[in-house]
C-alpha positions, 0 to 999 in steps of 0.5 A, spaced: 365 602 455 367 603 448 372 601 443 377 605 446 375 604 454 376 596 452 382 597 449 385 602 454 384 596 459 388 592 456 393 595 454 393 596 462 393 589 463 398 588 458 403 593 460 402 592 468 404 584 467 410 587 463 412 591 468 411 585 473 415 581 468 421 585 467 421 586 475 422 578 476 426 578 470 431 582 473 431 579 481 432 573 477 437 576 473 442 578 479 440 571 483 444 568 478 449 573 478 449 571 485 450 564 484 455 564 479 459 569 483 459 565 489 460 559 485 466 563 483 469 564 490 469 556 491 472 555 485 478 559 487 478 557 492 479 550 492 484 552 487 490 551 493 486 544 495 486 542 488 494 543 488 496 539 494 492 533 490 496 533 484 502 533 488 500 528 492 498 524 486 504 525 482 508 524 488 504 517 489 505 516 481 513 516 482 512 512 488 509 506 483 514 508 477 519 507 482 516 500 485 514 497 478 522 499 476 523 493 482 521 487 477 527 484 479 527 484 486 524 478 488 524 472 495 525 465 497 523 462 502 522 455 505 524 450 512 529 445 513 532 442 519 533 435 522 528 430 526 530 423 529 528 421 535 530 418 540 538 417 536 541 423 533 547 425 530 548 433 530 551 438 528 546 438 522 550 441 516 546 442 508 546 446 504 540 450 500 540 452 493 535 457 491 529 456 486 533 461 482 539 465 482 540 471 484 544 476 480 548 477 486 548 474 494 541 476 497 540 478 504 537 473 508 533 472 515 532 466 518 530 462 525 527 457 529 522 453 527 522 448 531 525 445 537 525 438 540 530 437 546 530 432 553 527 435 558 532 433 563 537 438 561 538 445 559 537 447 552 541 450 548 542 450 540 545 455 535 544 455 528 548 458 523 549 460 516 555 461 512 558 461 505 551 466 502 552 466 495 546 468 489 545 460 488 544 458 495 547 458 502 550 453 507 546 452 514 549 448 521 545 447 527 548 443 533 546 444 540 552 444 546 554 442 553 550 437 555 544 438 551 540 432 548 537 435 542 532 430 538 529 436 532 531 442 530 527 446 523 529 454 521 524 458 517 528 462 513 528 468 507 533 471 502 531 478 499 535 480 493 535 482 486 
């Protein structure tokens, strides 16, 4: 083989691996705009599940603006009553003043703790609470009919601004 025969051969060589090169290069090519096609599908299509997030976030963003707006409401809570065995003296009667006031009377809850009587009689006790203001509020216990009644503690919480 000559000169030319040689570089014919190469020239061959060359343009065939081109060739097949150019070839990968556009399979490749459509590969990736298949991919970033089907890439794009899912993005538009996670367009209305992405909304419904923001909604819900904005919605959870109020509900902590309108929590944090709260600041002023607050609780006290605590226990009384009234223990003496085997003498008692009821009605018990006290008044309660909260840790600090309220800017108005607050809403309160109360009930019994704690509940001591004979066991030869039937029980029974009412607890009461009366004159609820934005500093405190008054509590009577007292049993009735023939209850002998030795304790008798409420739990109690007020809730207000």
């Amino acid at each position: 083989m000559g000169q030319k025969g040689i570089v014919l051969f190469i020239f061959i060589i060359v343009f065939s691996e081109t060739e097949s090169l150019q070839k990968k290069t556009i399979v490749s090519e459509s590969r990736n705009y298949y991919d970033v096609f089907t890439l794009m599908e899912h993005v538009f299509a996670m367009k209305p599940k992405i909304a419904k997030l923001e909604e819900k976030v904005n919605f959870q963003k109020k509900q902590i603006e309108a929590l944090q707006s709260r600041r002023d409401f607050k609780c006290d809570s605590g226990i009384l009553g009234y223990y003496r065995w085997p003498t008692q003296t009821w009605p018990y009667i006290k008044r309660v003043n909260f840790q600090s006031p309220f800017k108005q009377p607050p809403k309160l809850t109360y009930g019994f703790y704690f509940l001591d009587s004979s066991h030869t009689k039937n029980l029974r006790v009412v607890a009461k609470t009366s004159k609820v203001t934005n500093t405190g509020f008054q509590v009577i216990m007292n049993p009735w009919h023939d209850t002998v009644l030795y304790g008798a503690k409420i739990s109690w919480m007020a809730c207000g601004y």
